[in-house]
N, C-alpha and C positions, 0 to 999 in steps of 0.2 A: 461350418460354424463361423460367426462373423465375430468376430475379437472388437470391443468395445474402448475406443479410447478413452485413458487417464488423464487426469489434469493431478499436477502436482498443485496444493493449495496450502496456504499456511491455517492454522488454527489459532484460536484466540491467547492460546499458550507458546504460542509462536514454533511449534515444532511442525513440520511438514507432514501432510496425509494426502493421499491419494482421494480423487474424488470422480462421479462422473461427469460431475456440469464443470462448465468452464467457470472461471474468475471473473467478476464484477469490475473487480477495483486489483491494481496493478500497484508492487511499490518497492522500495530500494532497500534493502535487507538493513545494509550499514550505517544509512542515515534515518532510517526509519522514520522514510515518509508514505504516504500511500495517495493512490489517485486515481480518477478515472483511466479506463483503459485509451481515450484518446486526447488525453492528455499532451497539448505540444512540446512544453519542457521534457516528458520522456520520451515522446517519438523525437525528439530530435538528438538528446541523448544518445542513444537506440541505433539511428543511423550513422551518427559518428563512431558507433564499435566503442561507448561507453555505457552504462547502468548496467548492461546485459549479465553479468558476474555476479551483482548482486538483486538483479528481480525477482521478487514474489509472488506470489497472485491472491486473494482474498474473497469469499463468497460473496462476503458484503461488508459494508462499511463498518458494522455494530464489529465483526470478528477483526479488521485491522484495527482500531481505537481499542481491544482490549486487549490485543495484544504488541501495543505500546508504541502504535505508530501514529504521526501525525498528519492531519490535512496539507495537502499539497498547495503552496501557494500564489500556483498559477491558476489549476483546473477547477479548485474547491476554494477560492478565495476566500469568501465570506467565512466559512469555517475556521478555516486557518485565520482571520482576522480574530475568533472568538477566542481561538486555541491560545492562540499569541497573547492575548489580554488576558486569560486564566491564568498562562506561564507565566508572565511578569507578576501577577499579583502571587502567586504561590513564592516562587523565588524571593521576593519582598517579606514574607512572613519567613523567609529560613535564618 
């Protein structure tokens, strides 16, 4: 009997579940950002022996954005340019 590997995966409620496809999108629990999985800013992270304590992984971008993380502002740019311009105007209305 072949034993099927798990990917540990966050959900849109940000609690962790077991899944059996791998992660889309990669992202740092504490600063809660999310990104492609080759992303330079975390591969380089990554081999300095830091992000790795707090990585996630995500099936796809729709489940990290609902569960409250933001575009990465190396790999997803343009998005994180969108994110950043909603955040100041929200913040502006508080």
């Amino acid at each position: 009997m072949e034993l099927q590997k798990q990917y540990t995966l966050t959900g849109a409620d940000g609690k962790p579940y077991f899944s059996k496809q791998k992660g889309k999108f990669g992202g740092h629990r504490k600063n809660k950002i999310y990104g492609r999985m080759d992303c330079p800013a975390a591969l380089h992270a990554i081999a300095k022996g830091q992000y790795v304590k707090y990585r996630v992984f995500f099936a796809d971008e729709e489940t990290a954005i609902a569960a409250g993380y933001r575009p990465c502002a190396v790999c997803i740019l343009k998005k994180y340019a969108v994110w950043k311009k909603e955040h100041k105007k929200g913040a502006a209305n508080t």
